[in-house]
CHARMM internal coordinates of N, CA and C (Angstrom, degrees):
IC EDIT
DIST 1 N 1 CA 1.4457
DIST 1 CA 1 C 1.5333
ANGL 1 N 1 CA 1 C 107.68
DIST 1 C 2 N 1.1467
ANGL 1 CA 1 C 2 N 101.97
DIHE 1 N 1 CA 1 C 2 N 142.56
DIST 2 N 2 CA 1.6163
ANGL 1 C 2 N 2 CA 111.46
DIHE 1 CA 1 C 2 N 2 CA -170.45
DIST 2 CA 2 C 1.5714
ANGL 2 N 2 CA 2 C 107.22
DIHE 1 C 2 N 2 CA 2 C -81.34
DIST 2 C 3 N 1.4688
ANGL 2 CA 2 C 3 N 151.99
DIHE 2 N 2 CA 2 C 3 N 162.44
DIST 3 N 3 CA 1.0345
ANGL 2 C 3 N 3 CA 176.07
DIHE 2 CA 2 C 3 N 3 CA 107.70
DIST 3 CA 3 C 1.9154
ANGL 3 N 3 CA 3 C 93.37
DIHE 2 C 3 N 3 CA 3 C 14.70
DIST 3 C 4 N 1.3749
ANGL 3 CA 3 C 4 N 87.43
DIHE 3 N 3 CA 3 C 4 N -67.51
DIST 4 N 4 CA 1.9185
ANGL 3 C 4 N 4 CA 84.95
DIHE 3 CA 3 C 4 N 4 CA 179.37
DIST 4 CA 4 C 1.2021
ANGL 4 N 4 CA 4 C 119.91
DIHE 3 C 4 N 4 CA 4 C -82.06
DIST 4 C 5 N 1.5498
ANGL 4 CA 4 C 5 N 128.30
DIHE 4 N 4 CA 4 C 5 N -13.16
DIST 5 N 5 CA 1.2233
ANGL 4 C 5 N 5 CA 116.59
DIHE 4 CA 4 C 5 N 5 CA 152.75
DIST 5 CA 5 C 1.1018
ANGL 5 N 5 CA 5 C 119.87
DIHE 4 C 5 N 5 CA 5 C -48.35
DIST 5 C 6 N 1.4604
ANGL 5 CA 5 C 6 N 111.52
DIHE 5 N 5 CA 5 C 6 N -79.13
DIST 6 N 6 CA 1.8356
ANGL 5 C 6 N 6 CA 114.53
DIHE 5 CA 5 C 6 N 6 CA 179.09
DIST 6 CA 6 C 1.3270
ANGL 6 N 6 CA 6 C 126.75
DIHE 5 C 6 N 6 CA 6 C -43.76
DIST 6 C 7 N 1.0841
ANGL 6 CA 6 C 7 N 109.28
DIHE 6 N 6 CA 6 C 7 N -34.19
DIST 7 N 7 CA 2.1677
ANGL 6 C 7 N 7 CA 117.13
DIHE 6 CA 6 C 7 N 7 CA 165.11
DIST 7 CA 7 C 1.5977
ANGL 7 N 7 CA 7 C 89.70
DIHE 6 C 7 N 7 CA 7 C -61.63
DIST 7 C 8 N 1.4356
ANGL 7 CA 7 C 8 N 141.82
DIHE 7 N 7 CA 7 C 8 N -50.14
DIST 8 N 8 CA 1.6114
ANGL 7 C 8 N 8 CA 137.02
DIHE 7 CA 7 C 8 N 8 CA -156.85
DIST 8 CA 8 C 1.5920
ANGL 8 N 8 CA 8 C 94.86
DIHE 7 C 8 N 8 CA 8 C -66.86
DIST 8 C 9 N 1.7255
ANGL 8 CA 8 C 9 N 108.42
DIHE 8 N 8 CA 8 C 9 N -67.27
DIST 9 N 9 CA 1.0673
ANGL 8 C 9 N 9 CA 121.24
DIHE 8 CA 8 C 9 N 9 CA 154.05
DIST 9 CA 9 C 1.8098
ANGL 9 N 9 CA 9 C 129.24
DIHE 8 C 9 N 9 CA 9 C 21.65
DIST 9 C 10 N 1.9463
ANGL 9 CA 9 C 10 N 84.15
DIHE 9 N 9 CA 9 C 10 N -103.35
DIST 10 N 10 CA 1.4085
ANGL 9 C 10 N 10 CA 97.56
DIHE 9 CA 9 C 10 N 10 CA 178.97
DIST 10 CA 10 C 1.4202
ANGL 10 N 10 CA 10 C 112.70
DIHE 9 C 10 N 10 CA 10 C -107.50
DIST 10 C 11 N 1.8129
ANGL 10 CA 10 C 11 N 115.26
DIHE 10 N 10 CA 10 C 11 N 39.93
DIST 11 N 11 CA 1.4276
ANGL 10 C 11 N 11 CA 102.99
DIHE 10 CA 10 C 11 N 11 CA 157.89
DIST 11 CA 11 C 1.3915
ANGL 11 N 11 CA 11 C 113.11
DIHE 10 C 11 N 11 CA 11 C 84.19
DIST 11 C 12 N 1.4935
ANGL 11 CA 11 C 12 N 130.67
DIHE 11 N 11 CA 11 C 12 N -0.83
DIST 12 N 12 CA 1.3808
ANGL 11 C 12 N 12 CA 116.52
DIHE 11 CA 11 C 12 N 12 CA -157.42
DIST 12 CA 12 C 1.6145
ANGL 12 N 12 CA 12 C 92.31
DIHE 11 C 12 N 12 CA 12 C -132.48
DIST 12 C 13 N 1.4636
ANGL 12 CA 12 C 13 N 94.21
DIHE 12 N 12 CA 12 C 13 N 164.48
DIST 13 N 13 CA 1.8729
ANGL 12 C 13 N 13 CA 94.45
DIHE 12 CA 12 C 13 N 13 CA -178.00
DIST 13 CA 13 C 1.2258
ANGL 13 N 13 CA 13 C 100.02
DIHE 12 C 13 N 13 CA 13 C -73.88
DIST 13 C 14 N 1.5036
ANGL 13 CA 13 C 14 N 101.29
DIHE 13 N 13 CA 13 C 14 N 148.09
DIST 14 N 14 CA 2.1578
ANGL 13 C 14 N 14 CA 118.23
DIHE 13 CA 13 C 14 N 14 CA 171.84
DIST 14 CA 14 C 1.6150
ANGL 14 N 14 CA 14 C 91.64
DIHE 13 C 14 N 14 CA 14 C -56.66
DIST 14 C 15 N 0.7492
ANGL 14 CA 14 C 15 N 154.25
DIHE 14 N 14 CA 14 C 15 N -31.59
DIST 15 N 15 CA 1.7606
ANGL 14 C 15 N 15 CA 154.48
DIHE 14 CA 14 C 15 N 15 CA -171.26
DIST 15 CA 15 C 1.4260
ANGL 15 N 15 CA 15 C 101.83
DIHE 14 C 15 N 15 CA 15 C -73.57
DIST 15 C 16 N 1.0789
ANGL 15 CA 15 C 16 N 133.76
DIHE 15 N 15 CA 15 C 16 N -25.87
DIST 16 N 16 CA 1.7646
ANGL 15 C 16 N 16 CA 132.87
DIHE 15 CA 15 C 16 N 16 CA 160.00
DIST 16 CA 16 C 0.9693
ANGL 16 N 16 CA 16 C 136.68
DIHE 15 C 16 N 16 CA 16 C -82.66
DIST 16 C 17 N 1.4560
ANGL 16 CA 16 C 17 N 104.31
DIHE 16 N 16 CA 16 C 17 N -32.82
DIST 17 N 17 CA 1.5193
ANGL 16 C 17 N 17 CA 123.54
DIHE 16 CA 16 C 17 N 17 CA 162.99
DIST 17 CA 17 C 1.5710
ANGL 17 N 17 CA 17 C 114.44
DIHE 16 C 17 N 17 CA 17 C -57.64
DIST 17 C 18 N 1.1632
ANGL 17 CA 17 C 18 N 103.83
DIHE 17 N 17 CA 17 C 18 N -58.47
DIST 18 N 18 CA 1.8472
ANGL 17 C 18 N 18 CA 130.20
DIHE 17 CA 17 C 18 N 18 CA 163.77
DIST 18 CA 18 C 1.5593
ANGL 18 N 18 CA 18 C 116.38
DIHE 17 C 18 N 18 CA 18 C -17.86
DIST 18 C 19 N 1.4102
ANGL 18 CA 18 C 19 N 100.79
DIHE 18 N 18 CA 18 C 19 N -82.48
DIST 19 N 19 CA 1.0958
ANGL 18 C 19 N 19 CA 126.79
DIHE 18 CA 18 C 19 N 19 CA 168.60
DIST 19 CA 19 C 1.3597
ANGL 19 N 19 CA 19 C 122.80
DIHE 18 C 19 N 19 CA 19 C -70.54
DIST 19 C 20 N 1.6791
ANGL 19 CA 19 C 20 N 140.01
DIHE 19 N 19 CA 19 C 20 N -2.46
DIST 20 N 20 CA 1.1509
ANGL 19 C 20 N 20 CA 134.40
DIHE 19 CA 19 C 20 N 20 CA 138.89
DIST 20 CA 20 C 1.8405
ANGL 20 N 20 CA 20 C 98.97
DIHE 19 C 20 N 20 CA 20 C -60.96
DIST 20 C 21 N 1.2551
ANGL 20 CA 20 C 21 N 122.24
DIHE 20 N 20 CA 20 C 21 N -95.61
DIST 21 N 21 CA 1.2789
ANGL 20 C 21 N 21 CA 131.54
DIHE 20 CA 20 C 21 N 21 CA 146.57
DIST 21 CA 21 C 1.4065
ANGL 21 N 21 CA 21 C 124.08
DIHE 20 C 21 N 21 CA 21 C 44.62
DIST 21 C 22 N 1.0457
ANGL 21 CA 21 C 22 N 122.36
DIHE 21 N 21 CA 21 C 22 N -70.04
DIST 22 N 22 CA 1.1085
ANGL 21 C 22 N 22 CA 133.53
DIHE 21 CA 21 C 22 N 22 CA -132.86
DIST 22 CA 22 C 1.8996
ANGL 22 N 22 CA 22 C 101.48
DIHE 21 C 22 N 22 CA 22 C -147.56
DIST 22 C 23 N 1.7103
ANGL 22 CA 22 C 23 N 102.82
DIHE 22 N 22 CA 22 C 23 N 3.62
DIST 23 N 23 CA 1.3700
ANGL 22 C 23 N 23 CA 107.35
DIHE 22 CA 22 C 23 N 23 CA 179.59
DIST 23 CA 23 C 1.4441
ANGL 23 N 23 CA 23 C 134.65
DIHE 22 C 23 N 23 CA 23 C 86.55
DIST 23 C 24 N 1.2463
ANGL 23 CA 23 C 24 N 108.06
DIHE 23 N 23 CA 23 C 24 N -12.48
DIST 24 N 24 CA 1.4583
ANGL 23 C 24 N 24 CA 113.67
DIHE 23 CA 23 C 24 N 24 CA 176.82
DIST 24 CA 24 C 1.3365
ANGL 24 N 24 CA 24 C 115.76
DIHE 23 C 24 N 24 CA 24 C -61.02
DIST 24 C 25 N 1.4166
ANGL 24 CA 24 C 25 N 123.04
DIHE 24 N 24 CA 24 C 25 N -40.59
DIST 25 N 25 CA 1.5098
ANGL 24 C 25 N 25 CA 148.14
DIHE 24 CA 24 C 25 N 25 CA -179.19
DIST 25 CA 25 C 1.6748
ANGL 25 N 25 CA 25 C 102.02
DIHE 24 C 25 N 25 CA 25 C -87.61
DIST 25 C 26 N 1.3721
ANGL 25 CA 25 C 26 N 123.24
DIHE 25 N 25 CA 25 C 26 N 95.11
DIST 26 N 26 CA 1.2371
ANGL 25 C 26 N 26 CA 123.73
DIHE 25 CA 25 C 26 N 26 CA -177.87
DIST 26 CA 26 C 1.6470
ANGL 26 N 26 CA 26 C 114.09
DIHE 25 C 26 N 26 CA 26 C -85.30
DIST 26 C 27 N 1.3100
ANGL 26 CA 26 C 27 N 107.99
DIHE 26 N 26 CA 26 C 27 N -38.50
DIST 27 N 27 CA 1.2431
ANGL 26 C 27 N 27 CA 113.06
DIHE 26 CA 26 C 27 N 27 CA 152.59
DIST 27 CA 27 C 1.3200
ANGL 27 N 27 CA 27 C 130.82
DIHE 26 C 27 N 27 CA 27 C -137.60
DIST 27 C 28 N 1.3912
ANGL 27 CA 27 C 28 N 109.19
DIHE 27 N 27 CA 27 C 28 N 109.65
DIST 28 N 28 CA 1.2260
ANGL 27 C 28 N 28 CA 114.26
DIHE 27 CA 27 C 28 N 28 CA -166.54
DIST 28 CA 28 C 1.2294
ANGL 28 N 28 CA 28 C 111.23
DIHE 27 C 28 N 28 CA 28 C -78.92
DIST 28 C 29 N 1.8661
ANGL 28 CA 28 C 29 N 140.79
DIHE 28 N 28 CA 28 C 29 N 169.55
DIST 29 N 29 CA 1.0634
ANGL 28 C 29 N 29 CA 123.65
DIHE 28 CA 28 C 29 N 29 CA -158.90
DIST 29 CA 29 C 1.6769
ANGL 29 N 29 CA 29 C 97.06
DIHE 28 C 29 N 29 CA 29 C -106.16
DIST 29 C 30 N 1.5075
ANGL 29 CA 29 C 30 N 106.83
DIHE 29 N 29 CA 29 C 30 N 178.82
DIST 30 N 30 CA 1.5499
ANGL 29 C 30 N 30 CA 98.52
DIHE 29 CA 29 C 30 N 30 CA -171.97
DIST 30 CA 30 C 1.4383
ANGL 30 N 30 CA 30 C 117.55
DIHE 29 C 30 N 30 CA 30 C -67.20
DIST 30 C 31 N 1.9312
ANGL 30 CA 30 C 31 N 95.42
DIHE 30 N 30 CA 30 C 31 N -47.19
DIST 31 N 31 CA 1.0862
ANGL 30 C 31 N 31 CA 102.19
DIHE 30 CA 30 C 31 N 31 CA -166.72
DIST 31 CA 31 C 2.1884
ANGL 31 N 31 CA 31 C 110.97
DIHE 30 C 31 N 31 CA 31 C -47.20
DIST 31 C 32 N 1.4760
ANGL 31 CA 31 C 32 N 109.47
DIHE 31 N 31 CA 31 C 32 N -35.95
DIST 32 N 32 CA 1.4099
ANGL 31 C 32 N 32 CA 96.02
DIHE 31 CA 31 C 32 N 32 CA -169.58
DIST 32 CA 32 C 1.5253
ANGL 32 N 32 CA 32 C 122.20
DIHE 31 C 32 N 32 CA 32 C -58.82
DIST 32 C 33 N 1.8687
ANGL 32 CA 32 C 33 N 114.37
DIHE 32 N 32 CA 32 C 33 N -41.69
DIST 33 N 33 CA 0.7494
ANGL 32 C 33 N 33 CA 155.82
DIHE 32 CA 32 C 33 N 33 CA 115.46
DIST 33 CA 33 C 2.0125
ANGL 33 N 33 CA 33 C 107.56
DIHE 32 C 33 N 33 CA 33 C 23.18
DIST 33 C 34 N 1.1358
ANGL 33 CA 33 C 34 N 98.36
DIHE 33 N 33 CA 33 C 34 N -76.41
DIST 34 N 34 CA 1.6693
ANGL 33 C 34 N 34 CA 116.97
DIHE 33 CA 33 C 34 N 34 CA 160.37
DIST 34 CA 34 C 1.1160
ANGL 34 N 34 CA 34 C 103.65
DIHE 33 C 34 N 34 CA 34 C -64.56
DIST 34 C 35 N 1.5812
ANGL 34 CA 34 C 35 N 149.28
DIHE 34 N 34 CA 34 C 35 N -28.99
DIST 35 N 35 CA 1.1167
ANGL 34 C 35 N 35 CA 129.21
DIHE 34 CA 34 C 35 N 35 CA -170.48
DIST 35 CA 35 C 1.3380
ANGL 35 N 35 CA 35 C 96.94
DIHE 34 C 35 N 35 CA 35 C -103.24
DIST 35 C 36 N 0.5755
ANGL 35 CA 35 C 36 N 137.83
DIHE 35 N 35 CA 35 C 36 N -3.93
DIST 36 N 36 CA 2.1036
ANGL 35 C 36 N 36 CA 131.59
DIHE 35 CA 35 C 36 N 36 CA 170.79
DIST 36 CA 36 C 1.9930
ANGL 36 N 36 CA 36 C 103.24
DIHE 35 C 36 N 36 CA 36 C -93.59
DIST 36 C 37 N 1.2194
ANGL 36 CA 36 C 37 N 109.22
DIHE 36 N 36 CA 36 C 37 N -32.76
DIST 37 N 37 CA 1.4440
ANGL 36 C 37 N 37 CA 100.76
DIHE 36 CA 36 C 37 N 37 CA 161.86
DIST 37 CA 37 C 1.2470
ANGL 37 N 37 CA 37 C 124.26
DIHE 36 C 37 N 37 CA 37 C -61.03
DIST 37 C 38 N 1.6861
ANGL 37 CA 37 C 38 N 112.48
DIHE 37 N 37 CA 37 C 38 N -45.39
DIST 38 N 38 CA 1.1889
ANGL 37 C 38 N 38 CA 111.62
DIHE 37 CA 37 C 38 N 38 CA 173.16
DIST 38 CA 38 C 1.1501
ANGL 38 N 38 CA 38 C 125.04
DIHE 37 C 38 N 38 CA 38 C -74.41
DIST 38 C 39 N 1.2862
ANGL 38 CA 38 C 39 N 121.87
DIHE 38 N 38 CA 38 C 39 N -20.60
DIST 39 N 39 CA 1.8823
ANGL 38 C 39 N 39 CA 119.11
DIHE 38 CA 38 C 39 N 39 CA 162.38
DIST 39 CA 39 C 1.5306
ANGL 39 N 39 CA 39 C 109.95
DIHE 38 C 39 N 39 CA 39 C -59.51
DIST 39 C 40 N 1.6469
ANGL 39 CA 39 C 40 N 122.01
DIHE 39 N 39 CA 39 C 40 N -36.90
DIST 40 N 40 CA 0.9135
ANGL 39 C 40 N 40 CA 118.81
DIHE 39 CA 39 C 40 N 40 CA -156.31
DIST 40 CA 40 C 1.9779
ANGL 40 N 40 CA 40 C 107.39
DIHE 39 C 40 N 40 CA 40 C -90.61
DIST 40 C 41 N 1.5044
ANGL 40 CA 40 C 41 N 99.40
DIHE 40 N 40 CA 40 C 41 N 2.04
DIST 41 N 41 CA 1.8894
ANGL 40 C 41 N 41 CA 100.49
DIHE 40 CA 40 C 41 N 41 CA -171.84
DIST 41 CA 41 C 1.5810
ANGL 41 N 41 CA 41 C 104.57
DIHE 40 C 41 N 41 CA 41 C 58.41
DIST 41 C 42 N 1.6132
ANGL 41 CA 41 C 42 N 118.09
DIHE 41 N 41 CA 41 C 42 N 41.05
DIST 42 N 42 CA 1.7589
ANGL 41 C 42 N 42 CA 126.34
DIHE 41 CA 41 C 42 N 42 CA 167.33
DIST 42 CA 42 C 1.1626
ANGL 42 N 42 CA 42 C 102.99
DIHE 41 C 42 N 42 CA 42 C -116.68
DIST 42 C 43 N 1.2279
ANGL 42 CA 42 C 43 N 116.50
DIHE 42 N 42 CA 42 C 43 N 119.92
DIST 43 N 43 CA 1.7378
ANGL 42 C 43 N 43 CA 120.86
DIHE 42 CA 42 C 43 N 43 CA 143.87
DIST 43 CA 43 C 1.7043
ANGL 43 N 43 CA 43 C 102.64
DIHE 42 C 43 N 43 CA 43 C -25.67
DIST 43 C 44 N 1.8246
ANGL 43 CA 43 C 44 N 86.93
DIHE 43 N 43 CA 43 C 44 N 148.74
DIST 44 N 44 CA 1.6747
ANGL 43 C 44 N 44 CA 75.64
DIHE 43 CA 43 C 44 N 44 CA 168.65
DIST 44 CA 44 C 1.7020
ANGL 44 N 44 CA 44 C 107.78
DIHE 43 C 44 N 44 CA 44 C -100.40
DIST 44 C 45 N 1.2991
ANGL 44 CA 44 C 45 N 119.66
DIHE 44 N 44 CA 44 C 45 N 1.08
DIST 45 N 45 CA 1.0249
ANGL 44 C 45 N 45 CA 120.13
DIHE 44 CA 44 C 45 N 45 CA 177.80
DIST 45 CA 45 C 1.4321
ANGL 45 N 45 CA 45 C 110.63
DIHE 44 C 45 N 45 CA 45 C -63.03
DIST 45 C 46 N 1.4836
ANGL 45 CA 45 C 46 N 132.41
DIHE 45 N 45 CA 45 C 46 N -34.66
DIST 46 N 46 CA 1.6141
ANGL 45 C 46 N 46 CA 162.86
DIHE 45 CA 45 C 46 N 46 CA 157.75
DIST 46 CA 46 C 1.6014
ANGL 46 N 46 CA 46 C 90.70
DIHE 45 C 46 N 46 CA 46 C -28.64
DIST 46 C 47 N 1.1519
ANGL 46 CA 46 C 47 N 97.17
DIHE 46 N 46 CA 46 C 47 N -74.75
DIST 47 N 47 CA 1.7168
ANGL 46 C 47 N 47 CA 102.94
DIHE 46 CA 46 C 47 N 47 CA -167.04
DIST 47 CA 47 C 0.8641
ANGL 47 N 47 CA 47 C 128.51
DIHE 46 C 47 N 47 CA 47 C -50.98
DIST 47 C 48 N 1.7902
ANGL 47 CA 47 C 48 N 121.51
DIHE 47 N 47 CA 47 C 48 N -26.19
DIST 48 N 48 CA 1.2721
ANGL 47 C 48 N 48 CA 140.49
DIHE 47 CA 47 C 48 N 48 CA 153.06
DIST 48 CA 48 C 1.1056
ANGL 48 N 48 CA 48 C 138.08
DIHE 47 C 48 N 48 CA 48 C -65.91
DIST 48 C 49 N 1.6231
ANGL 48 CA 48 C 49 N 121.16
DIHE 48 N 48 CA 48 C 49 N -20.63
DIST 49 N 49 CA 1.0161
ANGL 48 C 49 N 49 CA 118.14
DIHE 48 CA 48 C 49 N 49 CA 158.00
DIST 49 CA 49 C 1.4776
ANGL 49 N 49 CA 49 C 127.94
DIHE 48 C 49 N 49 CA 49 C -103.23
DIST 49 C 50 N 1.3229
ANGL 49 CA 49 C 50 N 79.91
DIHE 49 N 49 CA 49 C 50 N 99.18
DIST 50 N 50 CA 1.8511
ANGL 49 C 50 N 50 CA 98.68
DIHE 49 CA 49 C 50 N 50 CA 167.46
DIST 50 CA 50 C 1.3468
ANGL 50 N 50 CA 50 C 113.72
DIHE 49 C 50 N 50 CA 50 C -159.70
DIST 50 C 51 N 1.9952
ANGL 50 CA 50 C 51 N 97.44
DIHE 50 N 50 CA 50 C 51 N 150.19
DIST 51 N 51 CA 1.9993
ANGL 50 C 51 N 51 CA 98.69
DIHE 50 CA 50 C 51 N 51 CA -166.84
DIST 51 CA 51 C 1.3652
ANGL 51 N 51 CA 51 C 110.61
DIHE 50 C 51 N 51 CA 51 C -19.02
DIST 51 C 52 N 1.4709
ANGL 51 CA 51 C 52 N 119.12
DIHE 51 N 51 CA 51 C 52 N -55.04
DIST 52 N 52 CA 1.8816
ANGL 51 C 52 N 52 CA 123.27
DIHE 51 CA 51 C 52 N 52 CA -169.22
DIST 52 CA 52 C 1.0227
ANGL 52 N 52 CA 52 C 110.77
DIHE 51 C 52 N 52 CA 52 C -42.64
DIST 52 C 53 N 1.5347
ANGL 52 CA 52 C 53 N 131.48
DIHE 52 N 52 CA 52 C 53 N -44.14
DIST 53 N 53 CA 1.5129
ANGL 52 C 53 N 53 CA 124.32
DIHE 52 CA 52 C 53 N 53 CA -157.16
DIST 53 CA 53 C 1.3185
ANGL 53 N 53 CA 53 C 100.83
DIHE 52 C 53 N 53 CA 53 C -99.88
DIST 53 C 54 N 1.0545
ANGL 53 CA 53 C 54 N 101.01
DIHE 53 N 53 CA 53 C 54 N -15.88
DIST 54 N 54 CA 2.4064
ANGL 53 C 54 N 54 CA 115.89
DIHE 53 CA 53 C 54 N 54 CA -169.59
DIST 54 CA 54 C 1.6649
ANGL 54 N 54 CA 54 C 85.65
DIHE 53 C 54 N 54 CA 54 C -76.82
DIST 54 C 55 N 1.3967
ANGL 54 CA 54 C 55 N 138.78
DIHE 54 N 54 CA 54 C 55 N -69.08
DIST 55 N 55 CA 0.9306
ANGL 54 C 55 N 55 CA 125.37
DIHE 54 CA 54 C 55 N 55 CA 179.00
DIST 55 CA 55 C 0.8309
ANGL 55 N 55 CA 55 C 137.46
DIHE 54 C 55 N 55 CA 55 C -74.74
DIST 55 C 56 N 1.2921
ANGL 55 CA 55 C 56 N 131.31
DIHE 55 N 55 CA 55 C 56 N -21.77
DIST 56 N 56 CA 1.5756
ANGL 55 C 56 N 56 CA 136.96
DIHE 55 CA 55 C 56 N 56 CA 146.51
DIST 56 CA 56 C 1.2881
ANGL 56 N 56 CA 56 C 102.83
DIHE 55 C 56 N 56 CA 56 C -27.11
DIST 56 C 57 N 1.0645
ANGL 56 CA 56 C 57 N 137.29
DIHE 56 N 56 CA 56 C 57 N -80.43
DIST 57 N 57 CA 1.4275
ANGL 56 C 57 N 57 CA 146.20
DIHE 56 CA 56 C 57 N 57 CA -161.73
DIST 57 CA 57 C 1.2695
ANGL 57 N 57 CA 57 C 102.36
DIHE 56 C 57 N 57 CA 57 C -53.22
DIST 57 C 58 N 1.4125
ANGL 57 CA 57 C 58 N 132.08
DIHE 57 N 57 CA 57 C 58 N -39.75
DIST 58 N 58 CA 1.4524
ANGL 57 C 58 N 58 CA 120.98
DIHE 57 CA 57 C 58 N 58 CA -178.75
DIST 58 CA 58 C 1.6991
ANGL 58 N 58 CA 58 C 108.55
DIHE 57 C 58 N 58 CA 58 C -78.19
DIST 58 C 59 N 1.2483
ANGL 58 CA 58 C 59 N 117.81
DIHE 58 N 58 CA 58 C 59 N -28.03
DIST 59 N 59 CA 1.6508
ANGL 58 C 59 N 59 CA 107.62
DIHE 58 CA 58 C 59 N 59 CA -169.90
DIST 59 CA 59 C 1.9380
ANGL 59 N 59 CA 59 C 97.90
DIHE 58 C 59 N 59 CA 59 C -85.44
DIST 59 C 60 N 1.5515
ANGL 59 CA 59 C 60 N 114.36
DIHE 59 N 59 CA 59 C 60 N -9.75
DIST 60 N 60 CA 1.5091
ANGL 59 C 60 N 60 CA 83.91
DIHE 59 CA 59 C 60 N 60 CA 173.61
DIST 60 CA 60 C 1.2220
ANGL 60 N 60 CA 60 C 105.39
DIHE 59 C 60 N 60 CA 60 C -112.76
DIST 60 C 61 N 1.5051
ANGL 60 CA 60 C 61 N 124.47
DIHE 60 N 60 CA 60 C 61 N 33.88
DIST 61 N 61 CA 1.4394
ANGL 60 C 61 N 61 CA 117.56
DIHE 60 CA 60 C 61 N 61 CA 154.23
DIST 61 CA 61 C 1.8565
ANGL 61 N 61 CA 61 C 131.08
DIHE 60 C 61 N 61 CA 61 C -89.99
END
COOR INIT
IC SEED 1 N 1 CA 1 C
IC BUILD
């Protein structure tokens, strides 16, 4: 899926998507976050689970 799909998608400008993406957006907020799940028909619980967030969680404990 293209960059402007998923901005068409979940409603949001290709410039957020981008900049999540691509690092500019270091922390992006949840709520947007929720809105790309919900473009995408994913739980956001889905989105969270993956190695990145599984270990994330262990190195800032």
């Amino acid at each position: 899926m293209t960059i402007n799909a998923l901005a068409t998608t979940a409603g949001l400008p290709p410039s957020s998507i981008k900049n999540i993406l691509y690092g500019k957006s270091k922390n992006p907020k949840l709520a947007t976050i929720k809105i790309i799940c919900d473009g995408l028909n994913m739980p956001l619980h889905e989105f969270f689970n993956t190695p990145e967030f599984i270990n994330l969680e262990q190195e800032i404990e």
